[in-house]
C-alpha positions in Angstrom: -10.2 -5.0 -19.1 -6.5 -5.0 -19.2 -5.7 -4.1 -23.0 -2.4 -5.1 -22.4 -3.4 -8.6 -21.1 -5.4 -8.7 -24.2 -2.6 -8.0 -26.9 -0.5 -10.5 -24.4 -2.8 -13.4 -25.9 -2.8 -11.7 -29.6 0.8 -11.5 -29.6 1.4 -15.3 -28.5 -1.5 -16.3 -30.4 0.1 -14.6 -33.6 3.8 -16.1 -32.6 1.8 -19.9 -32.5 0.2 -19.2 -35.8 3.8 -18.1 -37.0 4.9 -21.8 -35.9 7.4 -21.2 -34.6 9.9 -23.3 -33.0 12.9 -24.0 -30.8 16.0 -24.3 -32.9 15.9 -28.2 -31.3 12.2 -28.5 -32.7 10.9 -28.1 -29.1 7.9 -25.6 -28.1 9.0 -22.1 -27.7 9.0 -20.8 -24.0 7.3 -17.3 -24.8 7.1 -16.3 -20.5 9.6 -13.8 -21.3 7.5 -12.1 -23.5 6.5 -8.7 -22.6 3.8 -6.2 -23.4 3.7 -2.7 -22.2 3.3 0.8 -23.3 6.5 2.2 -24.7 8.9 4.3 -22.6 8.3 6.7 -25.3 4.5 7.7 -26.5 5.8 8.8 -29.9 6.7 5.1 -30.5 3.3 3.6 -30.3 1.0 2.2 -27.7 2.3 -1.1 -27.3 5.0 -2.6 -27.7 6.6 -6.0 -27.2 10.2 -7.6 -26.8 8.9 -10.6 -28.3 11.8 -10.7 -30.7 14.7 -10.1 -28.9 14.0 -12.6 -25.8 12.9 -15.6 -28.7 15.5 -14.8 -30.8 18.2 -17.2 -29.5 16.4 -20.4 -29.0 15.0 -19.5 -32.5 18.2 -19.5 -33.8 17.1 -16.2 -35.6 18.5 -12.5 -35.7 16.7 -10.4 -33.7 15.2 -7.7 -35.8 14.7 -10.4 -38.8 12.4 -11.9 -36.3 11.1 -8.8 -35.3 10.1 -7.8 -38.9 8.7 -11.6 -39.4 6.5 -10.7 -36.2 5.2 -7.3 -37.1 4.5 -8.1 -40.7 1.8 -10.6 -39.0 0.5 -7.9 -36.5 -0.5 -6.0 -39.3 -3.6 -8.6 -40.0 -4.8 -7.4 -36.9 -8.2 -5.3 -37.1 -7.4 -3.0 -34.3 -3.5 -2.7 -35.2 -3.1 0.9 -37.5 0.6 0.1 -37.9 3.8 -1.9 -36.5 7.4 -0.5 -36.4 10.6 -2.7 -35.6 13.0 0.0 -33.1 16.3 -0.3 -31.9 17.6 -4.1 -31.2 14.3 -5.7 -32.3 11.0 -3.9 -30.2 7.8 -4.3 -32.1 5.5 -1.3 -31.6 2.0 -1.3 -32.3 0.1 1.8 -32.5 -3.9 1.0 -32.7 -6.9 2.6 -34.5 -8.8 5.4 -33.1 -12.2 2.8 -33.5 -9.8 0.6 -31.0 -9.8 3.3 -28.5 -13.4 4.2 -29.1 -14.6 1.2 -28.3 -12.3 0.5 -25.1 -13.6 4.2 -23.8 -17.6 2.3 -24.1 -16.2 -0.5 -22.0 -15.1 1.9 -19.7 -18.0 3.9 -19.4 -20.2 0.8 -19.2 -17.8 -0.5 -15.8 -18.4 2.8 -14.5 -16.1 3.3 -11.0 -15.2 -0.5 -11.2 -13.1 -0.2 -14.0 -9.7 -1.6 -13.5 -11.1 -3.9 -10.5 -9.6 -7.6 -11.0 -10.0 -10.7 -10.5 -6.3 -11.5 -10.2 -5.8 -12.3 -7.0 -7.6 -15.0 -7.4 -9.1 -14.3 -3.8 -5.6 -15.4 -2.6 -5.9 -15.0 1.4 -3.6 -12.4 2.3 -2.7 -10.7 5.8 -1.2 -7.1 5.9 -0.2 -6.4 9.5 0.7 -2.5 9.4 1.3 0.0 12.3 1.2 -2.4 15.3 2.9 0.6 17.7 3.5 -0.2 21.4 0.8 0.5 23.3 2.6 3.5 25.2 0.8 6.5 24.2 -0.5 8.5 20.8 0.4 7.5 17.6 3.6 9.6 16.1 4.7 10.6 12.9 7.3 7.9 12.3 3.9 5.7 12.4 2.1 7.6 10.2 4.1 6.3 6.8 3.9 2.6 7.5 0.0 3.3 8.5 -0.6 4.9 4.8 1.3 2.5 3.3 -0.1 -0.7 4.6 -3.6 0.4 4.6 -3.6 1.6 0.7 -2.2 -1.5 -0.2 -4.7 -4.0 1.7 -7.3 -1.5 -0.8 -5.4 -2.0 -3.3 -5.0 -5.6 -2.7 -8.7 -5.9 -2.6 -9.5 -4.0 -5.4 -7.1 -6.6 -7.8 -9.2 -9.9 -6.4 -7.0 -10.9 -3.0 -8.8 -11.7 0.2 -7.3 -9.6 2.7 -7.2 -8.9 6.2 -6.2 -5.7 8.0 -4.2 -7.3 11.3 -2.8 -5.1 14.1 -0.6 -6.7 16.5 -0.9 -5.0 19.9 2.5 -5.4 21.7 1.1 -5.5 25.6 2.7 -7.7 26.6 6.7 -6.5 27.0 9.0 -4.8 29.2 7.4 -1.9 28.3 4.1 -2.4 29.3 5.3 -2.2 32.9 7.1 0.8 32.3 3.4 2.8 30.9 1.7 1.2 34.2 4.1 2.5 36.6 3.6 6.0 34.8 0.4 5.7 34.8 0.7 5.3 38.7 2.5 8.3 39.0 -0.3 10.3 37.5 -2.3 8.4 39.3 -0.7 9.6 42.7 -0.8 13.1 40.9 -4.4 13.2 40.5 -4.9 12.7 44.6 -2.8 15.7 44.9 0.8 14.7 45.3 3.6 16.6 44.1 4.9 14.2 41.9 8.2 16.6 40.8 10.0 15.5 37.8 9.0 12.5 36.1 11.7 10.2 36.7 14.1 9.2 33.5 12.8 5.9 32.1 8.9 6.6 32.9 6.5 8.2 30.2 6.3 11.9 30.7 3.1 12.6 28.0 0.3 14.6 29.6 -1.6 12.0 27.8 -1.3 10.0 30.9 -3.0 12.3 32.8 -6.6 12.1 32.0 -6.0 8.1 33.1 -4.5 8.8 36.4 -7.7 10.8 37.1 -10.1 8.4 35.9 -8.6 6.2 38.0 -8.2 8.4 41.1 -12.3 9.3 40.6 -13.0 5.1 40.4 -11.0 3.7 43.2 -10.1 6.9 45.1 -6.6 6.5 47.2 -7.6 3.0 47.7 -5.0 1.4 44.9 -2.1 3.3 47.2 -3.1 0.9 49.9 -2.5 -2.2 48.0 0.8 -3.8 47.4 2.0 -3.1 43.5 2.7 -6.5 42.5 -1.8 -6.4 43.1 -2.1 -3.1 41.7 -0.1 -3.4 38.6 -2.1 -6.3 36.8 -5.0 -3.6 37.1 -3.1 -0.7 36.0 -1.7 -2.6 32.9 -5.2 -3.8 31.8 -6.6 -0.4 31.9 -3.8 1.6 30.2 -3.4 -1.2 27.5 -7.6 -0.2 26.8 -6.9 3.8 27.1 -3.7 3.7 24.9 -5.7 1.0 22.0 -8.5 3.8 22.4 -6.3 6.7 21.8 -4.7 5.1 18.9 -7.4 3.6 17.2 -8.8 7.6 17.3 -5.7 8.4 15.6 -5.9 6.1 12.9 -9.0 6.8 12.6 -8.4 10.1 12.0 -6.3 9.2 9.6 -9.4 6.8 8.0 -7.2 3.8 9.2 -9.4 1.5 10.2 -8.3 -2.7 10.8 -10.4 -5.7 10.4 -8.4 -7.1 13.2 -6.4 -6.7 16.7 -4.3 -9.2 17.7 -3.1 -9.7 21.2 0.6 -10.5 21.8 -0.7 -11.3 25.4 -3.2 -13.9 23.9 -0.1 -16.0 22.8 1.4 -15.7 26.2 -2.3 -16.9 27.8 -3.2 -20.6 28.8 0.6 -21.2 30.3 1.9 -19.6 26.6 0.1 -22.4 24.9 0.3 -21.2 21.4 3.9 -21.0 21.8 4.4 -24.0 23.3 2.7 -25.5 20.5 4.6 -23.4 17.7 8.2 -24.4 19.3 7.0 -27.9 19.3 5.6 -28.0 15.6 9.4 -26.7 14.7 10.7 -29.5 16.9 9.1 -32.4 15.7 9.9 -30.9 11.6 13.9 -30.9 13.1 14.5 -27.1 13.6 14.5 -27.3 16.8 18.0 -28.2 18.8 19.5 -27.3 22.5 22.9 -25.4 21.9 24.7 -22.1 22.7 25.3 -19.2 20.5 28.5 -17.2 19.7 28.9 -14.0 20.9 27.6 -11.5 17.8 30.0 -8.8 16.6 28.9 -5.6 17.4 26.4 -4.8 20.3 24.7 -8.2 21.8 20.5 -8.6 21.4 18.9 -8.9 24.2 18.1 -12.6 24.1 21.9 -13.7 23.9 23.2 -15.7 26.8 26.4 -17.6 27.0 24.6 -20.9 28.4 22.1 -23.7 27.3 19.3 -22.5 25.5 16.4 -23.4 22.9 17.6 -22.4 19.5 15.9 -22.7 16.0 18.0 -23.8 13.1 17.4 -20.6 11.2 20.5 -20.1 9.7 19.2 -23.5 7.6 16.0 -21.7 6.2 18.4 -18.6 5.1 19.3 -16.2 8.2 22.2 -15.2 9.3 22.1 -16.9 12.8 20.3 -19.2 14.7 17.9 -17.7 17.3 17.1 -18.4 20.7 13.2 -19.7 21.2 13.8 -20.5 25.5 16.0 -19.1 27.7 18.3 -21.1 30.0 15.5 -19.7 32.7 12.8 -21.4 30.8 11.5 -18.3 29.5 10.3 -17.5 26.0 12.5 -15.0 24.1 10.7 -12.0 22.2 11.6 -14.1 18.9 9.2 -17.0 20.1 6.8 -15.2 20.1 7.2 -14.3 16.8 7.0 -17.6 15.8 4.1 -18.6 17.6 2.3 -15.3 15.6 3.3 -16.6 12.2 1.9 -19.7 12.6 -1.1 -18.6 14.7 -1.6 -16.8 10.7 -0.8 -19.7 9.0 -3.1 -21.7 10.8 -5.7 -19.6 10.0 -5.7 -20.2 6.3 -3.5 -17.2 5.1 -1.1 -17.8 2.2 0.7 -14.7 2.0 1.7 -12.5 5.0 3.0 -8.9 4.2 4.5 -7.1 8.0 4.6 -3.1 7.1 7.5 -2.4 9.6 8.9 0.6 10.2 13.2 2.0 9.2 14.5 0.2 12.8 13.5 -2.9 11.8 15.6 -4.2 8.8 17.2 -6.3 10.3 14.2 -8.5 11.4 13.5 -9.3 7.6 15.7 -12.3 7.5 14.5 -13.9 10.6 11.3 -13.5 9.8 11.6 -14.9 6.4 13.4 -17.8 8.3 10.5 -18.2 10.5 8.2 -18.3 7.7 10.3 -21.2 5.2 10.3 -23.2 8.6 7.1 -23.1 10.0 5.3 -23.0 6.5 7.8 -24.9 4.6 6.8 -23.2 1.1 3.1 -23.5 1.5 2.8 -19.4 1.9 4.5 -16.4 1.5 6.0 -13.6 3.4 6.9 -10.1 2.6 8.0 -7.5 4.8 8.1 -3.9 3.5 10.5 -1.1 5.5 9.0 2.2 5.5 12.0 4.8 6.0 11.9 7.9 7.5 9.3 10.7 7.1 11.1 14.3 7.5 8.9 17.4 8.4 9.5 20.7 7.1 7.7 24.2 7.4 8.8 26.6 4.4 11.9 24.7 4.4 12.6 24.7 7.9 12.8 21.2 9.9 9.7 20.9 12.8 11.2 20.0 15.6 9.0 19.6 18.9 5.3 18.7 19.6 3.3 20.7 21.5 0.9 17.9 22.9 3.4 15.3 24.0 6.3 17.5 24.8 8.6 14.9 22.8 7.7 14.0 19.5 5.2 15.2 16.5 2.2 13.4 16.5 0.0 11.8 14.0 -2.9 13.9 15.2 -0.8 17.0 15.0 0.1 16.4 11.6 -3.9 15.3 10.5 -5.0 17.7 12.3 -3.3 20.3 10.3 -3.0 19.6 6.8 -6.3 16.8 6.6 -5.9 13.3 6.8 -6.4 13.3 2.3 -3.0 15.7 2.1 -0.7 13.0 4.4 -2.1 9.9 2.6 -1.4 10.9 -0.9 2.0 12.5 0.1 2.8 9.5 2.2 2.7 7.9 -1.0 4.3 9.9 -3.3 7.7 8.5 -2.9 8.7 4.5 -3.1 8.1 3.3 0.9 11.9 2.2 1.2 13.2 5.9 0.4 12.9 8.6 2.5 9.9 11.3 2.3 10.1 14.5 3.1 6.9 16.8 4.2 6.7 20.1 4.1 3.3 21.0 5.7 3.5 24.9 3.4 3.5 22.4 0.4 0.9 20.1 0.7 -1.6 22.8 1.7 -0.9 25.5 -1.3 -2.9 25.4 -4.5 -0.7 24.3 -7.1 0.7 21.9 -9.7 3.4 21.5 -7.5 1.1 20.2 -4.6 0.5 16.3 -6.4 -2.6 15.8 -4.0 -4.7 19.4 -4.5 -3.5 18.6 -8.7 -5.6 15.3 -8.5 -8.4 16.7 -6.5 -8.7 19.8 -8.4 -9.3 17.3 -12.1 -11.9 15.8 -10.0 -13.6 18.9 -9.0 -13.0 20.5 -12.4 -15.3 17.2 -14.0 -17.7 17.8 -11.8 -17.8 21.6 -12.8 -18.4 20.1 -16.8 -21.2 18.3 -15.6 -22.5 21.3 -13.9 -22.2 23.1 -17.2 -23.9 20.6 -18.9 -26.9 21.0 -17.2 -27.1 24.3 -17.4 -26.1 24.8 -20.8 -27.4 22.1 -22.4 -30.2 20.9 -19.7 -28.5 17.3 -18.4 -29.6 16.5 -15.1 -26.8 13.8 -15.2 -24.5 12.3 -17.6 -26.9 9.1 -19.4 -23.9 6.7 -19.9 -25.7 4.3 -22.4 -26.4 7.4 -24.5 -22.8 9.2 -24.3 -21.3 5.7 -25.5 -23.6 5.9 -28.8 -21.5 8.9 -30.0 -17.4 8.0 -28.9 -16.9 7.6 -32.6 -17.0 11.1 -32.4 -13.9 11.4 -30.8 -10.9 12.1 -33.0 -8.8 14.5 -32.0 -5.5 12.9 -30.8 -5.7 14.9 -27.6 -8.7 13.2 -26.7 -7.4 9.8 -28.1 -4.2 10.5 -26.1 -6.1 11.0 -22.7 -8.6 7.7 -23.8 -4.8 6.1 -23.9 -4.2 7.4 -20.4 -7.0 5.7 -18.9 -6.7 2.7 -21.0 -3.4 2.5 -18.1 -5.5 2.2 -15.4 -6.0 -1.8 -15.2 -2.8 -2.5 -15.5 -1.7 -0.4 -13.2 -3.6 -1.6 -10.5 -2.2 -5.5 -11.2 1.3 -4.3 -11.8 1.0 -2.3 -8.4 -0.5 -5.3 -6.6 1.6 -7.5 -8.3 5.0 -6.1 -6.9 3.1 -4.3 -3.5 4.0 -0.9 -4.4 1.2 1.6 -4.1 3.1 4.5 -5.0 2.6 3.3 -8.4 -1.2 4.4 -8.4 -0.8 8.3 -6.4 2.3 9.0 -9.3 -0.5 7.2 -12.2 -3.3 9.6 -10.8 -1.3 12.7 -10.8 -0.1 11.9 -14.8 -4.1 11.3 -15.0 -4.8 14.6 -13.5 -1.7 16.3 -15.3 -3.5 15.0 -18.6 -7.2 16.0 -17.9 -6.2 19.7 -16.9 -4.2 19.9 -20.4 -7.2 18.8 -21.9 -9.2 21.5 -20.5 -6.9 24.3 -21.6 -6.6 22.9 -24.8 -10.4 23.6 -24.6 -10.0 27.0 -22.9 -7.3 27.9 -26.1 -9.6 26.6 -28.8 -13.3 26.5 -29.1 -13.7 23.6 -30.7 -11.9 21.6 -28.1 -14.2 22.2 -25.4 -15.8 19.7 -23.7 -19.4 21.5 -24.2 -20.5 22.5 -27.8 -23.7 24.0 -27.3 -24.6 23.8 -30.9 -23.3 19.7 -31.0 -25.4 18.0 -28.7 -23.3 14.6 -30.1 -19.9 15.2 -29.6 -21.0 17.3 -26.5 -22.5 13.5 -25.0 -19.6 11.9 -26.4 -16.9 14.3 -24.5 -19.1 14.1 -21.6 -18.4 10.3 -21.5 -14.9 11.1 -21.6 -15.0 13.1 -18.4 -17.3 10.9 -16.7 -14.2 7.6 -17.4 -12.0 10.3 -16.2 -14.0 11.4 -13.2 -14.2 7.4 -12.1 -11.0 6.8 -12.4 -10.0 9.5 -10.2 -12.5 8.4 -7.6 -11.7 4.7 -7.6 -8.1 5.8 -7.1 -8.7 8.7 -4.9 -10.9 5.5 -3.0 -8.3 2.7 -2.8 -6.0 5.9 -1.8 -8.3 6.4 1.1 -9.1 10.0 -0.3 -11.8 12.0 -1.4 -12.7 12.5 -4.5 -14.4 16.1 -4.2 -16.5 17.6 -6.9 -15.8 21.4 -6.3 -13.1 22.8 -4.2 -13.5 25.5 -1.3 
């Protein structure tokens, strides 16, 4: 129930019925047309540009065709008045019955109000996190894993068939580099003095406890073996302790993915998969044997100034080709890229959104590249840069990690503050600005602390419907009865926070719409901001509060509006990946 949506129709409907027409007698294009709330709640709740972007191909002035356009708004049942502003925006504010009635529609959806059907159940992959393999999850993963995971809910939530993908990187350089630290430990557990750990090796304790499993499984048998035998082994089982220890992390974030994709898998069978991408590109002409200049500035790693495999990608909109095979015959990093994209593709998804982290801008072109080629137009791809997340205490930067020695980890921060605190706040500023945390903020008890503000309304409507059954003997909050009585509701504050809510569906498709899930934490604290204002209206006059003992009525009706405000908060809180608590400790 999108009102907005709805007065979209009315207000094309009423430009139909106005007939009019293209200064050339053709039909009007109307796409342009917009309709929103007003930047400015004293102007109305809604208002539309209809006007000013018809104007020209009517051949008309703008506010003349504004006035021509409001005049017929005014037939409308639900329209109390219309108001031309500035260069030609018609504002529409609507009855209080309007309002009423939305509120029952509301009620009646319950905590599935402002779910849609939007997406159309559009297939859609959000691959988010995807860290290396090579110990606990840190704090520079812990934006990119709120982000992508609140909007694959809120995906969901608006009508897209989604995925939740992780690509495992096991199969790199630096897969070879955790084995042969692992070794190390390894030789530590029998009770060597392994000294320093040399520079270019992992030095995280976390490698310990898999040095001695493996020292209590094969005792100092492995040291007998040659390492080119011992290090398949080794790899194998730190790839399966270091996906353990990170999927606890995540978890302990309430990450959770549908999916784990292998980047070994594409490498298996003799790297079929990418044998089978590079020659899909060939045969569709991407594909060509050449050399590459020299880049300015410090070379990638997959230059060479011979022969290679290149793809045209500077034809499908990057800023160079890239290398697919090395003169050697090996596959570059890049191919295997590819090979991943269309291994999606292939698998029926028509829009693929990569959460990547601040270091990895520059792969946005070359994987758009990848996708124009190997999808030529039939899906999408989006990548999303998540910059960097600062850590404060009090206003002081945290520096060091106590578990790893080297880096603040996910865990430490979770573990901490609670895994509700670092998902809203890893929300609460647009993913492609930085964010900075201060862990004496997010755990104090204030207005200024956005995610104890939103909790705290939803604890405070439970404590109304705990005072309803003890003042007026509700065991729980009938909905079919509360909506029999909204007409009840007059007072502009209450119409004003019926107006806040009415936000809520659109919202959601505007957020999904443009993949920015900031949009709903900033939404649910202006929610929250309203419902607590509400209650001290209450607590300043009587007749405001939410329970009248003596008016069972408005009492039912008032409880309805808490109970819309108490579902909106938990289907936010819920896409959020948050609780929604109904008292706070």
């Amino acid at each position: 129930m999108n009102i907005f949506a709805d007065f979209d129709v009315k207000i094309k409907k009423t430009l139909q019925d106005l007939g009019l027409k293209d200064k050339d007698g053709g039909e009007l294009d109307v796409s342009r047309v917009g309709v929103e709330p007003p930047r400015d709640a004293t102007h109305g709740d809604i208002s539309t540009n209809a006007a000013m972007v018809l104007s020209k191909a009517v051949g008309a002035n703008p506010r003349e065709l504004a006035a021509k356009i409001a005049e017929a708004l005014k037939g409308d049942a639900d329209v109390a008045s219309v108001d031309v502003a500035g260069p030609g925006f018609i504002n529409l504010r609507l009855n209080d019955d309007y309002w009423q009635r939305q509120l029952g529609v509301m009620l009646a959806e319950g905590t599935d109000y402002g779910r849609s059907k939007m997406g159309g159940m559009r297939k859609v992959n959000v691959e988010y996190v995807s860290a290396n393999p090579t110990g606990p999850m840190h704090v520079g993963h812990c934006r990119g894993a709120v982000v992508g995971d609140v909007l694959a809910n809120l995906l969901k939530f608006a009508g897209y068939d989604v995925t939740k993908e992780y690509y495992i990187n096991d199969a790199g350089a630096q897969i070879d580099v955790v084995a042969k630290s692992v070794m190390l430990r390894y030789r530590e557990a029998l009770g060597e003095d392994i000294g320093e750990i040399p520079a270019g090796l992992y030095p995280g304790d976390y490698l310990v406890p898999l040095g001695q499993a493996l020292a209590k499984e094969f005792g100092s048998s492995l040291l007998e073996k040659p390492e080119e035998e011992v290090l398949p082994l080794i790899k194998d089982r730190s790839i399966d302790a270091m996906m353990a220890l990170i999927r606890d992390d995540l978890a302990s974030l309430n990450v959770h993915h549908d999916l784990f994709f292998s980047e070994r898998s594409l490498h298996a069978d003799h790297a079929k998969l990418i044998r089978t991408a590079i020659n899909d590109l060939t045969l569709k002409g991407h594909v060509y044997k050449g050399k590459l200049p020299p880049p300015k500035g410090q070379l990638p790693d997959d230059w060479e100034d011979r022969e290679q495999t290149l793809l045209r990608s500077t034809e499908v909109g990057d800023d160079m080709d890239r290398a697919l095979v090395k003169s050697d015959g090996s596959f570059t990093y890049f191919a295997a890229d590819v090979a991943y994209f269309k291994n999606k593709f292939d698998r029926g998804f028509e829009e693929m959104i990569y959460v990547l982290g601040a270091d990895h801008g520059g792969y946005i072109k070359r994987l758009e590249a990848v996708a124009k080629a190997v999808a030529e137009g039939k899906a999408e791809l989006t990548v999303l840069i998540c910059q960097m997340v600062k850590l404060f205490r009090d206003g002081e930067p945290v520096r060091m990690s106590k578990r790893s020695g080297q880096f603040i980890t996910l865990r430490d921060v979770v573990d901490e503050v609670g895994s509700d605190a670092v998902r809203f706040m890893m929300l609460y500023r647009k993913n492609d600005a930085s964010l900075d945390f201060d862990f004496a903020k997010v755990t104090e008890q204030s207005k200024d602390n956005p995610v104890f503000y939103v909790q705290y309304a939803s604890a405070r409507a439970n404590s109304v419907f705990r005072q309803a059954k003890e003042q007026l003997g509700l065991e729980k909050i009938e909905r079919e009865e509360a909506a029999k009585h909204l007409s009840l509701l007059t007072d502009e504050s209450e119409v004003a926070l019926v107006r806040k809510l009415a936000e809520y569906p659109r919202l959601i498709e505007t957020a999904a719409i443009h993949q920015e899930p900031h949009r709903l934490a900033f939404y649910l604290y202006d929610l929250a901001s309203a419902f607590h204002s509400q209650w001290n209206r209450g607590s300043d006059n009587a007749d405001l509060r939410f329970i009248k003992v003596n008016d069972t009525n408005l009492s039912l009706a008032r409880l309805g509006l808490v109970q819309v405000v108490s579902d909106v908060l938990v289907s936010g809180l819920s896409i959020i990946g948050a609780d929604a608590p109904t008292e706070m400790r």
